[in-house]
C-alpha positions as a Python dict, from the first residue, in 0.01 Angstrom:
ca = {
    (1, 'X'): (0, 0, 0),
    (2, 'X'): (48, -346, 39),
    (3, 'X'): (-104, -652, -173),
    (4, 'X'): (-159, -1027, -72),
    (5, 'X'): (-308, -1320, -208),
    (6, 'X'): (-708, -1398, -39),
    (7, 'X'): (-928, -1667, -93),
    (8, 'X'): (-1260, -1648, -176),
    (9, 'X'): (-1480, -1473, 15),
    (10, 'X'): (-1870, -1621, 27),
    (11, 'X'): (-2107, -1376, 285),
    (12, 'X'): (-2409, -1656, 401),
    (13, 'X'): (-2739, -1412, 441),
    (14, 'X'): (-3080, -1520, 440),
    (15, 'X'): (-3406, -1356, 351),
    (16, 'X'): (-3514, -1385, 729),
    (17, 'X'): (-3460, -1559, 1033),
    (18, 'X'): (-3479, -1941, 1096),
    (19, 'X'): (-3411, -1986, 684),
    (20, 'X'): (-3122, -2234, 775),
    (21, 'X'): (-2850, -2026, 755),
    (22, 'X'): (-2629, -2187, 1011),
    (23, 'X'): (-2665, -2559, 877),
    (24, 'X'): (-2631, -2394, 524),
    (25, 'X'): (-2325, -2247, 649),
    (26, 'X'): (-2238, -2597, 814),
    (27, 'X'): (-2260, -2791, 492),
    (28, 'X'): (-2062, -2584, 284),
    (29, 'X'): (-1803, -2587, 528),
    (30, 'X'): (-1800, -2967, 538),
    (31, 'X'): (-1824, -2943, 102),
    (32, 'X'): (-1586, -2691, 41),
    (33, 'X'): (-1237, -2829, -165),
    (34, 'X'): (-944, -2668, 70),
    (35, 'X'): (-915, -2491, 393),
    (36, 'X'): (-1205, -2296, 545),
    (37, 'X'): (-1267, -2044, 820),
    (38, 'X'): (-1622, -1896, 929),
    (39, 'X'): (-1653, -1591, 1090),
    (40, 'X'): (-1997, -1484, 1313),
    (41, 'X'): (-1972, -1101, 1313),
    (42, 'X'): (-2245, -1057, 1573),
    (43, 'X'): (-2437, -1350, 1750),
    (44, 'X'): (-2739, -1254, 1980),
    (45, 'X'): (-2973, -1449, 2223),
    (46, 'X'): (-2669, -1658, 2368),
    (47, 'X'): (-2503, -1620, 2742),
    (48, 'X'): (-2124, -1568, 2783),
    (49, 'X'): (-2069, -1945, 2830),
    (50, 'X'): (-2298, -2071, 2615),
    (51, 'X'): (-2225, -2265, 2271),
    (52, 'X'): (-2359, -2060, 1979),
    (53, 'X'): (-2384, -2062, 1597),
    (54, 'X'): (-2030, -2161, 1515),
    (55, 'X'): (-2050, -2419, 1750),
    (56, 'X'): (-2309, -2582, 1561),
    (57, 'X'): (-2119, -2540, 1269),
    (58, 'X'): (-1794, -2696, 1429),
    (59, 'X'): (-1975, -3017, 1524),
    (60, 'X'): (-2157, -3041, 1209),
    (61, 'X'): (-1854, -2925, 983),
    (62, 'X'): (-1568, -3064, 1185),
    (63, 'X'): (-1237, -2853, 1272),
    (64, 'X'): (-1287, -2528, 1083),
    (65, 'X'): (-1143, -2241, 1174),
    (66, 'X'): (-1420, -2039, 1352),
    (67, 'X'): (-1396, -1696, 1474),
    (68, 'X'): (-1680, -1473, 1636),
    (69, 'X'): (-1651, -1120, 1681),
    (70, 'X'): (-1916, -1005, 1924),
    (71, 'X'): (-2188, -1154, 2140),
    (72, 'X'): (-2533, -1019, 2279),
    (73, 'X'): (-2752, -1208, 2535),
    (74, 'X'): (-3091, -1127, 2409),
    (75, 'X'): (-3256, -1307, 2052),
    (76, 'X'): (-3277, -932, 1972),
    (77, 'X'): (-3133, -727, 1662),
    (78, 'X'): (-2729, -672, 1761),
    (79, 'X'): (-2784, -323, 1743),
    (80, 'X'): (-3057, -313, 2011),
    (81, 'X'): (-2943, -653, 2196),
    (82, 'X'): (-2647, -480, 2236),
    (83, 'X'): (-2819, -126, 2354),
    (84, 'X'): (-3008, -299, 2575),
    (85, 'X'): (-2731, -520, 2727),
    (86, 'X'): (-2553, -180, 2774),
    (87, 'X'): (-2218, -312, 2599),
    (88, 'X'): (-2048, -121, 2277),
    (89, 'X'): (-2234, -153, 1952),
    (90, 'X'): (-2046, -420, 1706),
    (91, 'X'): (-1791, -195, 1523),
    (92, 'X'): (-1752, -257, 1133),
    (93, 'X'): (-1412, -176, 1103),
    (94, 'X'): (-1335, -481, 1362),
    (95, 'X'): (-1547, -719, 1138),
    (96, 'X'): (-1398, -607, 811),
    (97, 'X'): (-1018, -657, 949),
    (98, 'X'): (-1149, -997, 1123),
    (99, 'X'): (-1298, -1074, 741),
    (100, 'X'): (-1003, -973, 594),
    (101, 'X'): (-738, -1145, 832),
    (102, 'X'): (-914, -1468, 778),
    (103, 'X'): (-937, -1478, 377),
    (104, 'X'): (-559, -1428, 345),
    (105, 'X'): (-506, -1759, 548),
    (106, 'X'): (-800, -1993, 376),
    (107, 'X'): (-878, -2068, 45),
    (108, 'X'): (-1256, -2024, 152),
    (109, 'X'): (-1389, -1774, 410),
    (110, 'X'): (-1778, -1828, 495),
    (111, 'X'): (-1888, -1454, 696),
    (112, 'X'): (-2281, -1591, 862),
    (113, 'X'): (-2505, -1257, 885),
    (114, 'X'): (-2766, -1219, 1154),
    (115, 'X'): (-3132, -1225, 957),
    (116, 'X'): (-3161, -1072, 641),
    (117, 'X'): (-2952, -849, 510),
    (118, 'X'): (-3103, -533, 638),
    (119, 'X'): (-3049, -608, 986),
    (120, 'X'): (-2805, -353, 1185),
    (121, 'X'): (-2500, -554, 1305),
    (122, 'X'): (-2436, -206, 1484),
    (123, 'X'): (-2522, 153, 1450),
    (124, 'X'): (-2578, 154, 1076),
    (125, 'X'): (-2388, -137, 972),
    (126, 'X'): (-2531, -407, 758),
    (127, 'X'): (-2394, -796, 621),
    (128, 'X'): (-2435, -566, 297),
    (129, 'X'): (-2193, -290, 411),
    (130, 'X'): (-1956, -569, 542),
    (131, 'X'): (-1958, -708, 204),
    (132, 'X'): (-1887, -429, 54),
    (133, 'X'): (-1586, -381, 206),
    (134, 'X'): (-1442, -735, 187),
    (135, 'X'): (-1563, -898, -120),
    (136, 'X'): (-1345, -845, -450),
    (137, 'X'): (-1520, -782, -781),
    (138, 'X'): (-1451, -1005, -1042),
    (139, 'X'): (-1372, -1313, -822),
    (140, 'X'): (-1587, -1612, -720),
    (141, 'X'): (-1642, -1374, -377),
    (142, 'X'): (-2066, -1271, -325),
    (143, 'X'): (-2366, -1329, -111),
    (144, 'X'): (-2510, -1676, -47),
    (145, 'X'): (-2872, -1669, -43),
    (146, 'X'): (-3065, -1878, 203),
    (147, 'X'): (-3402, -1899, 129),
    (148, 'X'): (-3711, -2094, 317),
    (149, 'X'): (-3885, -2327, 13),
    (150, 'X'): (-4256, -2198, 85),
    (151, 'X'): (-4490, -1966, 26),
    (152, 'X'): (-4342, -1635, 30),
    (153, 'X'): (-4057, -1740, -69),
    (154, 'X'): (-4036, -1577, -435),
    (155, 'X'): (-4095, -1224, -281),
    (156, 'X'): (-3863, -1257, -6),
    (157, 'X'): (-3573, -1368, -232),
    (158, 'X'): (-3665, -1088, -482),
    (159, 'X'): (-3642, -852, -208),
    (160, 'X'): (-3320, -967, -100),
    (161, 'X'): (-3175, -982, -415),
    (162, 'X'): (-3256, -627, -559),
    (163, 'X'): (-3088, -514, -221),
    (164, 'X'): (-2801, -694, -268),
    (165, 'X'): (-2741, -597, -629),
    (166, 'X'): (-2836, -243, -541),
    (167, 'X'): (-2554, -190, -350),
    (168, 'X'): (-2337, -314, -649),
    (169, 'X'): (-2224, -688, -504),
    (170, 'X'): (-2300, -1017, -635),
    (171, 'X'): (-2545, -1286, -524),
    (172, 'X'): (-2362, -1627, -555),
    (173, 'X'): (-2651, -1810, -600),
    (174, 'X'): (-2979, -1924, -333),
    (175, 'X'): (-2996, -2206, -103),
    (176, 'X'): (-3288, -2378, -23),
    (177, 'X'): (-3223, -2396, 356),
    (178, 'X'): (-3463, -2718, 424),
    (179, 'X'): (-3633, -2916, 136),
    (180, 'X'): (-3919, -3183, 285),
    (181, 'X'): (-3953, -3534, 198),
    (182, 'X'): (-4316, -3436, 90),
    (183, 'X'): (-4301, -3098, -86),
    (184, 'X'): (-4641, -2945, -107),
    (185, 'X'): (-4727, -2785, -470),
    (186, 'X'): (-4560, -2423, -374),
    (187, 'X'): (-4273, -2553, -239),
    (188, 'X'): (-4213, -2747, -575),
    (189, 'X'): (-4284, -2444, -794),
    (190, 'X'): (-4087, -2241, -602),
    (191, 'X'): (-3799, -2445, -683),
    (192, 'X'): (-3860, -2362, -1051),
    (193, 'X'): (-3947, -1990, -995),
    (194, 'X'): (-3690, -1874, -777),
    (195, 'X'): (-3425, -1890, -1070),
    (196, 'X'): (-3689, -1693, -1288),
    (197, 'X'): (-3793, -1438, -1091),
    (198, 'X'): (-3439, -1358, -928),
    (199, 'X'): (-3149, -1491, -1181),
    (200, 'X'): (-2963, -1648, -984),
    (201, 'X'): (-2910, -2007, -959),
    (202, 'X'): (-2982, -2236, -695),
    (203, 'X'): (-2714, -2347, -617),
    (204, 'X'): (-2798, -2619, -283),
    (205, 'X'): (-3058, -2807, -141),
    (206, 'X'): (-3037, -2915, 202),
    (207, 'X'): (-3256, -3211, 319),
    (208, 'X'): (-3509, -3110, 606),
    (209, 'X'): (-3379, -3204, 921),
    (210, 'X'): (-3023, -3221, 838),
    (211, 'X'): (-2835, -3089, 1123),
    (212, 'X'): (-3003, -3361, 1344),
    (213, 'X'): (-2794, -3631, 1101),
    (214, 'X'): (-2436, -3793, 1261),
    (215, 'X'): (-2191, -3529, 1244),
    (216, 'X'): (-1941, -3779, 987),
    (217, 'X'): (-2302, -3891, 822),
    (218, 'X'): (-2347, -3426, 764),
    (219, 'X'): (-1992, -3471, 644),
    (220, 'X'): (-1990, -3721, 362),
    (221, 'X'): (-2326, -3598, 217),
    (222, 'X'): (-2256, -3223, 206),
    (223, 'X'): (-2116, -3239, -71),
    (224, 'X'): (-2425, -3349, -260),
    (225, 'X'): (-2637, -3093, -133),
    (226, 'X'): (-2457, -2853, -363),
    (227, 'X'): (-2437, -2799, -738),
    (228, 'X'): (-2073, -2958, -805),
    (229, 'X'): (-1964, -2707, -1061),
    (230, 'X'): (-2030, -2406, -842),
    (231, 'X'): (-1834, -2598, -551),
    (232, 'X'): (-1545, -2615, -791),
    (233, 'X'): (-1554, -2203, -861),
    (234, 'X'): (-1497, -2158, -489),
    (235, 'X'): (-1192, -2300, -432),
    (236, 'X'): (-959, -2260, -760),
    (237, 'X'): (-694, -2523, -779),
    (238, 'X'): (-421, -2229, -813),
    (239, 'X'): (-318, -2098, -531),
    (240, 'X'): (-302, -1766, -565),
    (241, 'X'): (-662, -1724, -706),
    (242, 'X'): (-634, -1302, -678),
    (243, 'X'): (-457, -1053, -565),
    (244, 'X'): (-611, -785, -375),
    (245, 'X'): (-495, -422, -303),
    (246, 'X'): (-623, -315, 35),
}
């Protein structure tokens, strides 16, 4: 067996759909201290031509390395998009080695999920099970947590978080995927409960409407969306932060 130096490893879930995950993903791309890739394992409801996530993320972030693995035309589950599209089911072993390839060559690999992180990327395999093979114990490597700020939102990230840990990885901490101008009284005690009732940290805050701000305006006030300290865990200023056996 062979070992090699990785960077850290960050998978972005969300406790459901339309949490923010993408512009989450976006802005820590444009935060993060050193290179960065971001890999899509599985997007669904896009054509063959058409831009999707990473996309988004490249105009938001700028240049990042972006990689996606598989694509399904209907807004569907990849498991059944990809039944009903009659094409071959997303195959783990493809996403881990994708994962993998990426993290050797970037000090900060970002892996977006599709939904929460129940959802079958293909015949059984979850974000979970994909993070279970890439993610090293005992690093800065985890789950990023995007949450909605609302009601509901203390159950869903409760939920998510007891799967997570029940599979034996780390959360990295919760993002609040939009935060209003005018936060109504749940949304603000939300804020302080989700810490409680989960431990773990939030870690960012990204503004409502934030993906509709000037790509280089996205860029300089990333940054400040997230908790500074945490940025700094992420990308180690040795360079050879771990050294994994495969």
């Amino acid at each position: 067996m062979s070992t090699r130096t990785r960077g850290t490893v960050l998978a972005v879930t969300g406790t459901s759909t339309d949490v923010g995950k993408t512009v989450a993903t976006a802005a820590l791309a444009a935060a993060a201290r050193g290179s960065t890739a971001v890999c899509k394992p599985v997007q669904t409801g896009i054509g063959h031509d058409e831009p999707g996530d990473l996309a988004e993320v490249r105009r938001l972030a700028g240049d990042v390395t972006a990689v996606e693995l598989y694509r399904y035309p209907e807004p569907l589950a990849p498991d059944t998009a990809a039944r009903r599209a009659g094409m071959p089911l997303a195959d783990p072993t493809v996403i881990v080695r994708g994962v993998d390839d990426l993290a050797v060559s970037h000090d900060l690999t970002l892996v977006e999920g599709a939904g929460g992180v129940l959802v079958r990327l293909g015949e059984s395999a979850t974000i979970l099970d994909i993070a279970a093979a890439t993610l090293a114990p005992d690093t800065a490597d985890g789950l990023l947590i995007v949450v909605a700020p609302g009601l509901g939102a203390l159950n869903h990230a409760e939920l998510t978080v007891g799967a997570v840990r029940a599979r034996g990885l780390r959360p990295a901490g919760l993002v609040i995927g939009w935060w209003p101008d005018d936060p109504d009284l749940a949304m603000r005690c939300n804020r302080t409960d989700l810490p409680r009732v989960t431990g773990v940290p939030v870690v960012g805050v990204l503004p409502a409407g934030a993906a509709s701000l000037a790509p280089a305006d996205f860029r300089s006030r990333a940054s400040s969306w997230f908790d500074d300290e945490w940025l700094t865990t992420l990308s180690p200023t040795c360079p050879e932060q771990l050294v994994r056996t495969p």
